[in-house]
Residue frames relative to the residue before (quaternion, step in Angstrom):
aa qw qx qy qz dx dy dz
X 1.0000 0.0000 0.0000 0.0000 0.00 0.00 0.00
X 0.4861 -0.6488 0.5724 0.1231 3.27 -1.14 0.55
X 0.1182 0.8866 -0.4319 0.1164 3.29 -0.83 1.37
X 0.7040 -0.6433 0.2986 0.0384 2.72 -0.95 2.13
X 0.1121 0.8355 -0.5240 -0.1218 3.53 -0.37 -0.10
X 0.3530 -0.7455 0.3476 0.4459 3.50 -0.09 1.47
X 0.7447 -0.3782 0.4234 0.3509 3.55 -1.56 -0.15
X 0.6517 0.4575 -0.2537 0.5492 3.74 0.49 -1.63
X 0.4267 0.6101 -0.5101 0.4307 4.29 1.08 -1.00
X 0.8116 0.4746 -0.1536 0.3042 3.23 -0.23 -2.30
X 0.6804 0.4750 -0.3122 0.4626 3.42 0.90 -0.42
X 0.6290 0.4730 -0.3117 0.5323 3.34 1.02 -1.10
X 0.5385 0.6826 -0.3481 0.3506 3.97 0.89 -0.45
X 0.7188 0.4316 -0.0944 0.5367 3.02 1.18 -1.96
X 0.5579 0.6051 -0.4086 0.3945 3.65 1.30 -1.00
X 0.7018 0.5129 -0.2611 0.4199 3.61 1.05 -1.36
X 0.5108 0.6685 -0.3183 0.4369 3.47 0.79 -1.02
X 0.8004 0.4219 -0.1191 0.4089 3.41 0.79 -1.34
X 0.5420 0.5793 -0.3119 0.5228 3.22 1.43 -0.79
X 0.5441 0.5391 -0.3175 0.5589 3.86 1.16 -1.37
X 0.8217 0.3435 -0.3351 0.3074 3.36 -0.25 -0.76
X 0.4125 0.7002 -0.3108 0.4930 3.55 1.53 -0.50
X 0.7474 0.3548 -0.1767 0.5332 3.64 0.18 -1.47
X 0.6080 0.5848 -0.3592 0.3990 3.65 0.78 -0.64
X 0.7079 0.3603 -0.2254 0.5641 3.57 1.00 -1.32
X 0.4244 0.6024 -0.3735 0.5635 3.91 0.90 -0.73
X 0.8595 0.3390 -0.2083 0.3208 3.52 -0.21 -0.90
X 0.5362 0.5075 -0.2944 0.6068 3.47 1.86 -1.10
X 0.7595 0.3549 -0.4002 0.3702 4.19 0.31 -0.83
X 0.5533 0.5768 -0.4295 0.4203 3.78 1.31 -0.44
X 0.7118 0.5712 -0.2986 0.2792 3.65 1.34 -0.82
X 0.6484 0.5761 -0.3065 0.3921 3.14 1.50 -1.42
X 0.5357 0.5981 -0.4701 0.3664 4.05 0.80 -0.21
X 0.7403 0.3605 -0.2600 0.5044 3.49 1.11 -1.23
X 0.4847 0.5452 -0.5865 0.3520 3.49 0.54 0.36
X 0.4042 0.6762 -0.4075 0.4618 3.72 1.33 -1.26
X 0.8768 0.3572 -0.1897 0.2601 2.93 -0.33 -1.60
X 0.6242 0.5475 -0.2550 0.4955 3.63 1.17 -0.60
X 0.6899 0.2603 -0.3138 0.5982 3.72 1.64 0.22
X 0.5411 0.3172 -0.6151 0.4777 3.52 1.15 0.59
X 0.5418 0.6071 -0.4795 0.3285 3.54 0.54 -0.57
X 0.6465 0.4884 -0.3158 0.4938 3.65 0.93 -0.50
X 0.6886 0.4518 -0.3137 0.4725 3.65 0.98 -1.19
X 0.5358 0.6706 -0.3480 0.3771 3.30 0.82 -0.16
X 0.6368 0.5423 -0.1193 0.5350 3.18 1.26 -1.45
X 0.4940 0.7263 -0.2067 0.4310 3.44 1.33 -0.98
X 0.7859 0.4243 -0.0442 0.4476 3.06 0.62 -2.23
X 0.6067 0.5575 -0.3324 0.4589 3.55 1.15 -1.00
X 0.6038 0.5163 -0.3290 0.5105 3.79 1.17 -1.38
X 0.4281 0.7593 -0.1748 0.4580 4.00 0.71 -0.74
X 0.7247 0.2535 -0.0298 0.6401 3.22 -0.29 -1.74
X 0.6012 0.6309 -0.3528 0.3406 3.64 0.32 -1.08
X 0.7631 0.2063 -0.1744 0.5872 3.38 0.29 -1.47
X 0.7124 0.4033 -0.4957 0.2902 3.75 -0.08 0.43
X 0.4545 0.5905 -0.4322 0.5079 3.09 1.85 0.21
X 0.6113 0.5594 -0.2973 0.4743 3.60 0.80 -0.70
X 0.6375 0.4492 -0.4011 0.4806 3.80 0.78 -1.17
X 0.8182 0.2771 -0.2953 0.4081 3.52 0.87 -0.82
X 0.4465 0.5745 -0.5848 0.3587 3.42 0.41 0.55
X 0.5604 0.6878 -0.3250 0.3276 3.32 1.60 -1.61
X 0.8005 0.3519 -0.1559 0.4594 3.43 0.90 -1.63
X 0.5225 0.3971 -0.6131 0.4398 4.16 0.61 -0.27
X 0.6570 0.4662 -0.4582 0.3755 4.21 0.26 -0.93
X 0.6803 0.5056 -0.3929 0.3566 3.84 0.75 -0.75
X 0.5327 0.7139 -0.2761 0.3610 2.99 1.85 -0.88
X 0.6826 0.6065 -0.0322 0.4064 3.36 1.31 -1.50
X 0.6892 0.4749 -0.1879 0.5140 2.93 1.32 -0.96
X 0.5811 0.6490 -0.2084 0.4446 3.51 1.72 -0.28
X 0.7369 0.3091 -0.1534 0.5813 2.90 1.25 -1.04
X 0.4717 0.6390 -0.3597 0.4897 3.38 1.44 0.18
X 0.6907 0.3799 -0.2288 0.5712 3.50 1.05 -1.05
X 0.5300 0.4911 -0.4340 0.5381 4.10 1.07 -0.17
X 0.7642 0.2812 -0.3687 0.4483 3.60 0.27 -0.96
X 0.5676 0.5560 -0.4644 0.3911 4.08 0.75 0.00
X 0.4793 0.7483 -0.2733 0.3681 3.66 1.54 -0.71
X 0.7384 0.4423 -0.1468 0.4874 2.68 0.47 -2.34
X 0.5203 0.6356 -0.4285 0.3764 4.15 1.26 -0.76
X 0.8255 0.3640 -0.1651 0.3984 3.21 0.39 -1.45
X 0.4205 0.6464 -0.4105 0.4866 3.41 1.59 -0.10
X 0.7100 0.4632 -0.0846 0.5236 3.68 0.83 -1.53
X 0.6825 0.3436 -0.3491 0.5424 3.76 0.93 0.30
X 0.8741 0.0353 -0.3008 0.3797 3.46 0.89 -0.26
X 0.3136 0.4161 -0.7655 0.3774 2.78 0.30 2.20
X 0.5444 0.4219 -0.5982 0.4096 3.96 0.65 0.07
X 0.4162 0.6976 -0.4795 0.3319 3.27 0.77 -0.70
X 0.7830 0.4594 -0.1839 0.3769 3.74 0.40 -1.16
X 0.8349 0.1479 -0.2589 0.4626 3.05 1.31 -0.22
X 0.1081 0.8266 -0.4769 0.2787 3.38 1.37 0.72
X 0.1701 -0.8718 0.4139 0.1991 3.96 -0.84 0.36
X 0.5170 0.4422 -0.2674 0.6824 3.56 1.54 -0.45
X 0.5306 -0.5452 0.5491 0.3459 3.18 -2.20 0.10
X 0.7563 0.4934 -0.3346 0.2694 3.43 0.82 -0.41
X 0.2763 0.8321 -0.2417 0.4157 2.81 2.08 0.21
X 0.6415 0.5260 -0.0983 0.5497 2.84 1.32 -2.15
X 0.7280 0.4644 -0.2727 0.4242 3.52 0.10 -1.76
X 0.5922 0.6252 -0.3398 0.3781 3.83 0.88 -0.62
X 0.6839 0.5634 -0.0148 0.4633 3.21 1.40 -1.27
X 0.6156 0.3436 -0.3352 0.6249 3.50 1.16 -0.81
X 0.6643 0.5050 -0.4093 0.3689 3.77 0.55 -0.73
X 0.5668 0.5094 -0.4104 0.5007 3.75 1.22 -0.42
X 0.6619 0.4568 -0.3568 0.4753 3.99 1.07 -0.87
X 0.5033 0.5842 -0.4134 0.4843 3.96 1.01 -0.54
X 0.6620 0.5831 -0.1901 0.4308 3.48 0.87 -0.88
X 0.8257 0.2834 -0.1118 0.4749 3.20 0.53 -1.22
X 0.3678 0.5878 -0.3462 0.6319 3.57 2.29 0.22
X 0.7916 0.3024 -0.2464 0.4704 3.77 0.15 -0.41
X 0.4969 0.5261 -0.3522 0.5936 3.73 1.29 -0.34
X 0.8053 0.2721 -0.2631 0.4563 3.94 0.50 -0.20
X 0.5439 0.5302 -0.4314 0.4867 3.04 1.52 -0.09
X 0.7670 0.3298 -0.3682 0.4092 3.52 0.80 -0.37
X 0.6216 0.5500 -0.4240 0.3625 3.24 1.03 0.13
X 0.4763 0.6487 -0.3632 0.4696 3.03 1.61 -0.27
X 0.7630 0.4824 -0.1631 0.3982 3.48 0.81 -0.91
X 0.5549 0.5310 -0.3317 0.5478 3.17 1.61 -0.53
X 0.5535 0.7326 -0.2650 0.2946 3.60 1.20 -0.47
X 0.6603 0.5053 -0.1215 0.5421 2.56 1.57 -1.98
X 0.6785 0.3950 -0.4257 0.4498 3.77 0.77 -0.58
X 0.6574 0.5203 -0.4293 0.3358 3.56 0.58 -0.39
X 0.4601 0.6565 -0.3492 0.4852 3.51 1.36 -0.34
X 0.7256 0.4160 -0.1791 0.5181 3.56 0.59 -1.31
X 0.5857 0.5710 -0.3669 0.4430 3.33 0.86 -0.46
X 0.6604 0.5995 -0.0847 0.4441 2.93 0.62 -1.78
X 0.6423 0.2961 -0.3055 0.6375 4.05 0.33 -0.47
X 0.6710 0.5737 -0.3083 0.3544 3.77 0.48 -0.11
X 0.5813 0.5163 -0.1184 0.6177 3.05 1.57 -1.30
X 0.6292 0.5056 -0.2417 0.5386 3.57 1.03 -0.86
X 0.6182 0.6009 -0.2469 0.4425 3.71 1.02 -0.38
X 0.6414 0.5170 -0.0695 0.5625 2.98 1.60 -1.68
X 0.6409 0.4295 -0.3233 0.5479 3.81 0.63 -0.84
X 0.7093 0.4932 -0.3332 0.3776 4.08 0.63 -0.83
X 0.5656 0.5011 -0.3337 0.5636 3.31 1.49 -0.53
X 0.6940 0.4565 -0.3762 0.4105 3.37 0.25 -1.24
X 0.6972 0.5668 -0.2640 0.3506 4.18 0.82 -0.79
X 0.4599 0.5345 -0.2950 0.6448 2.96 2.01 -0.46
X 0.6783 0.4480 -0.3777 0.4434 3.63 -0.07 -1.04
X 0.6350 0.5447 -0.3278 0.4388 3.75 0.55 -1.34
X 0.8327 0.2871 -0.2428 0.4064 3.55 0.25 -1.27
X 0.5008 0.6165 -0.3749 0.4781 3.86 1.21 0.14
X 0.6988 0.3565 -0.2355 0.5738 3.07 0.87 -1.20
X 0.6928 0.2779 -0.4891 0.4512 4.42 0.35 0.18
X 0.3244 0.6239 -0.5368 0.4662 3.34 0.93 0.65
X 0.8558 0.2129 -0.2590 0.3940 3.11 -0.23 -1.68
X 0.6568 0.4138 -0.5136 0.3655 4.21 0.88 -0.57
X 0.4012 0.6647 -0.4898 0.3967 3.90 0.98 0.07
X 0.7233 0.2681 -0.2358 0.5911 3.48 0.51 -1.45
X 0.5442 0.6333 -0.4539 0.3111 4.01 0.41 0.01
X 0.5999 0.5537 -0.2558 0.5177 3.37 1.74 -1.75
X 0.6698 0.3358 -0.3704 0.5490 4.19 0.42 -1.11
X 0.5632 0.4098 -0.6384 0.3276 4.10 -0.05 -0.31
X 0.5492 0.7270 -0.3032 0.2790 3.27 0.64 -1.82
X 0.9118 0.1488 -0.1488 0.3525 3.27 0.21 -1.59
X 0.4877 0.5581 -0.4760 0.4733 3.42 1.52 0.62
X 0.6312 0.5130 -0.4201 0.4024 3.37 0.74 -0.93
X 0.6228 0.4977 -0.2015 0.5691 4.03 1.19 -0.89
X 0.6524 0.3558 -0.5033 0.4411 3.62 0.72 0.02
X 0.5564 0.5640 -0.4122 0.4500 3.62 1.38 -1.17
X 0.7390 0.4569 -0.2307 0.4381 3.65 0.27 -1.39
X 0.6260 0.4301 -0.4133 0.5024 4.02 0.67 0.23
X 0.8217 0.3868 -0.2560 0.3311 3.24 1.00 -0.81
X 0.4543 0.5635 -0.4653 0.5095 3.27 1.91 0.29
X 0.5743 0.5698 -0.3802 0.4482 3.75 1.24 -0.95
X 0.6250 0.4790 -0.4701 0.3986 3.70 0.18 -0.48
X 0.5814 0.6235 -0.2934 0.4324 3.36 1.01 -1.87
X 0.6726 0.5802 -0.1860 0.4199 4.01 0.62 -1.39
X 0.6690 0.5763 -0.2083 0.4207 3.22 1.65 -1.32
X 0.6466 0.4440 -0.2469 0.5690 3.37 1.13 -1.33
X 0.7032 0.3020 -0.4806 0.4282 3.90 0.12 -0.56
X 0.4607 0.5520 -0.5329 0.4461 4.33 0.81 -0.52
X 0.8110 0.4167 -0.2432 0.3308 4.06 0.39 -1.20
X 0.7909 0.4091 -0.2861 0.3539 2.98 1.78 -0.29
X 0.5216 0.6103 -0.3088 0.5101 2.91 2.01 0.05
X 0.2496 0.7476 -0.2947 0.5403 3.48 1.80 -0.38
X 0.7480 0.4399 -0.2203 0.4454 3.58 -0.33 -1.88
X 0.7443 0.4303 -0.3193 0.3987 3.60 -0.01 -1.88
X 0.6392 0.6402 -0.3650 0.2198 4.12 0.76 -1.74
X 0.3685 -0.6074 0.5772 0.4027 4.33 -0.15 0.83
X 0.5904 -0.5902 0.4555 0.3092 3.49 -1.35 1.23
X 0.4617 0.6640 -0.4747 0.3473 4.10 0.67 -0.44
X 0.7522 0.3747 -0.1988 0.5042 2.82 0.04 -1.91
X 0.4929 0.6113 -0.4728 0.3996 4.00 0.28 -1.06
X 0.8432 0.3409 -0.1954 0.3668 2.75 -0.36 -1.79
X 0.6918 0.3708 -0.3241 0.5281 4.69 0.95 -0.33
X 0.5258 0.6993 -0.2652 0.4052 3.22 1.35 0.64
X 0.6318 0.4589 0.1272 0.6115 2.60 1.63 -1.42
X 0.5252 0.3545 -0.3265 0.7013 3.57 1.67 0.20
X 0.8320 0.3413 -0.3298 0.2873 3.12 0.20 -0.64
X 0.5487 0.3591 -0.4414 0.6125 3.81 1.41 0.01
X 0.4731 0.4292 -0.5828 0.5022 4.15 0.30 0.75
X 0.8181 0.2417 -0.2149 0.4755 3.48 0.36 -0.65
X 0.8164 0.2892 -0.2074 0.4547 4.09 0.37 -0.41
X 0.6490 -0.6057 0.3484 0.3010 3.36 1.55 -0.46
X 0.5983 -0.0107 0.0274 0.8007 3.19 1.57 -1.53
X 0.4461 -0.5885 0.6430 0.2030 3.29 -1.62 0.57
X 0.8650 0.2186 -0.2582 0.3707 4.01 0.56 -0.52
X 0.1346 -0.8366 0.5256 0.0750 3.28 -1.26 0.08
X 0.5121 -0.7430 0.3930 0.1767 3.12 -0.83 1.25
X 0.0717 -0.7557 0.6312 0.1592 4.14 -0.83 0.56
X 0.0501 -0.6247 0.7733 -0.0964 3.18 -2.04 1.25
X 0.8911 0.1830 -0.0060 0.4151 2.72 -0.99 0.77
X 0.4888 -0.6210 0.4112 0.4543 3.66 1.26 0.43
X 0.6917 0.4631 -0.4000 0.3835 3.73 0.95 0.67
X 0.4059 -0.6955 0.4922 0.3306 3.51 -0.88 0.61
X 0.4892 -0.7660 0.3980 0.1245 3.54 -0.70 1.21
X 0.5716 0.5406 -0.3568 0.5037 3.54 1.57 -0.05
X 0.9124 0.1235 -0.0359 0.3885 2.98 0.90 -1.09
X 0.5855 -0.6181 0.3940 0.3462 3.40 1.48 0.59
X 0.5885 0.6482 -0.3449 0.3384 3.71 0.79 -0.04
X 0.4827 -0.6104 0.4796 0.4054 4.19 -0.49 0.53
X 0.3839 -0.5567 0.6757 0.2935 3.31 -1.60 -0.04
X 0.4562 -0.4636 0.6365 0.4145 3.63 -1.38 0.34
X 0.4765 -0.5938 0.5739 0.3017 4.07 -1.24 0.17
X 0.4274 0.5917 -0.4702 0.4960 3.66 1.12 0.54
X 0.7262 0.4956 -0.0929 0.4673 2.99 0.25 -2.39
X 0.8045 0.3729 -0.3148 0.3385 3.63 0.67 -0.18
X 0.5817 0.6152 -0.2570 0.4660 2.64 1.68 -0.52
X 0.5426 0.5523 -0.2739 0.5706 3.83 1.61 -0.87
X 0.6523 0.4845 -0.3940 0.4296 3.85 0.95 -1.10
X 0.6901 0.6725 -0.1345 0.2312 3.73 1.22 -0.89
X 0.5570 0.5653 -0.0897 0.6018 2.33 2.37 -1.15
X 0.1628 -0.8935 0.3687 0.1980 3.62 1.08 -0.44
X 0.3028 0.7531 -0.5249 0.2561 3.29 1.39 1.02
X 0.8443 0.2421 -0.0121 0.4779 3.65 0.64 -0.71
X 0.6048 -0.6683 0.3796 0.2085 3.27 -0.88 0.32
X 0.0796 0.8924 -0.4437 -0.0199 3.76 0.72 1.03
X 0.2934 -0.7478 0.5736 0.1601 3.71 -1.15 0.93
X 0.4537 -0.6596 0.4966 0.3355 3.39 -0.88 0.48
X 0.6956 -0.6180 0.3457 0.1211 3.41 -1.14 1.09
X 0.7648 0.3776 -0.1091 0.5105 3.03 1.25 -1.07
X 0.7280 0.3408 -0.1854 0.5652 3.73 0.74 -1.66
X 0.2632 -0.6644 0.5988 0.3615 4.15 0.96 -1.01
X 0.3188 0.6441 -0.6179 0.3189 3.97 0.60 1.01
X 0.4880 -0.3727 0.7228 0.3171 3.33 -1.27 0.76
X 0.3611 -0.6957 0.6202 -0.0310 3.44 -1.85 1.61
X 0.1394 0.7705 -0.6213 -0.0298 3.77 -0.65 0.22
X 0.1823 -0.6580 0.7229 0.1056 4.02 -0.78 0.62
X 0.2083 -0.6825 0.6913 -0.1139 2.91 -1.51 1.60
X 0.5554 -0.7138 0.3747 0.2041 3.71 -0.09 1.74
X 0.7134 0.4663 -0.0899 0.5153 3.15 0.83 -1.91
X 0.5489 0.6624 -0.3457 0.3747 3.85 1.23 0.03
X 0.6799 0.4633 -0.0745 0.5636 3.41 1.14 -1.28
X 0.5029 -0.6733 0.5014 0.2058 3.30 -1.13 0.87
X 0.5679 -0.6013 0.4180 0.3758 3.68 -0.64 0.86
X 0.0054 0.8212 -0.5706 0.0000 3.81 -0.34 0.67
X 0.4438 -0.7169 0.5307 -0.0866 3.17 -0.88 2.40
X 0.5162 -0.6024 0.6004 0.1004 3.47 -0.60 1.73
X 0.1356 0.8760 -0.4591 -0.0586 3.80 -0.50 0.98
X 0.2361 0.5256 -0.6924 0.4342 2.95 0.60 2.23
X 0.7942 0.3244 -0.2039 0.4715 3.20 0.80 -1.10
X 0.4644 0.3297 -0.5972 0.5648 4.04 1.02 1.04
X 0.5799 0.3801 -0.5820 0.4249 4.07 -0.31 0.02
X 0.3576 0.7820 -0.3760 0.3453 3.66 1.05 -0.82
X 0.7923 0.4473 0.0414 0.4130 2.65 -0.08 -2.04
X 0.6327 0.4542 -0.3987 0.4842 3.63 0.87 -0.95
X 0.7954 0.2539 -0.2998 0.4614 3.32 0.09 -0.78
């Protein structure tokens, strides 16, 4: 059999088609901003790691810095005790004095050692900041080339949307205001308004046809909603398996 598709169908087909493509580009130009953001959100993280370790290198060096002039002013001590030392007059005088240089000996030994770790640190931290400046400047590379895809891909994808817009208004104009108007409820409420049949089932919603209602949807004189979801219905020939009359396949066998 030959099958018709009603007119008001074909519109409401193309009307949907257009609406799909709409949300599709809508949905791709709302996305391409939050990609941006999910690689500044990263360069950010980048910059903080960055700033970070050069705060550290310089915390490393004002304390190495301290600990230098800590181990000069512990010097100049033990310098200044054993010249009292020389003129001191009792032993306990003396013994008082070497115990103040024992002191100011172990006060440079640990600063001396704190030194050495801050060194080792410090060529580490210097490791960690060279990596991290690499990462940073790779990564405003790539949100650099991200920002010009972005706004080509959003200049291409607006100007197909506009293009999508005028055929939606002109396909809009031609649709009889009925059908419009149970169309338009039904993509407020389901999202899409149509729905393919196969197989004497509606494809949105998984539900039989009555063997009328399919038969009328087949004929393509009228517009037929499904019963259950309310989608506008369309039957697609090339959907349905070819179905073999079986007087005339025994026929054939013999």
């Amino acid at each position: 059999m030959n099958i018709v598709m009603n007119t008001d169908l074909e519109k409401l087909i193309a009307l949907a088609k257009a609406d799909e493509a709409m949300a599709r580009l809508n949905a791709e130009i709302a996305e391409l901003p939050k990609r941006v953001t999910v690689i500044e959100q990263k360069l950010a993280r980048t910059r903080a790691q960055v700033e970070a370790a050069k705060q550290a290198i310089a915390a490393d060096l004002a304390e190495k810095r301290k600990a230098e002039a800590g181990i000069a002013d512990q010097q100049g001590k033990i310098s200044k005790y054993r010249d009292q030392q020389l003129a001191v007059k009792t032993n306990d005088q003396y013994r008082a004095l070497t115990t103040e240089i024992q002191f100011a000996d172990d006060a440079i030994r640990k600063s001396e050692d704190r030194i050495l770790e801050l060194m080792m640190d410090s060529e580490e931290r210097e490791k960690a900041l060279k990596a991290a400046e690499a990462e940073l400047k790779e990564e405003t590379a790539e949100i650099e080339r991200e920002k010009v895809q972005a706004r080509e891909r959003t200049a291409i994808d607006e100007a197909e949307l506009a293009e999508w817009k005028a055929k939606r208004s002109e396909l809009r104009a031609t649709v009889d205001e009925i059908f419009l108007a149970h169309y338009d409820r039904v993509v407020k409420g389901r999202r899409t308004a149509l729905a393919g049949v196969r197989d004497q089932i509606c494809l949105a919603c998984n539900v039989m046809l009555r063997p009328q209602t399919y038969n009328e949807l087949r004929s393509g004189e009228k517009l037929i909603t499904c019963d259950s979801c309310g989608r506008i219905l369309y039957y697609d020939a090339s959907a349905d398996q070819p179905v073999v009359d079986a007087p005339a396949a025994e026929a054939s066998a013999h």
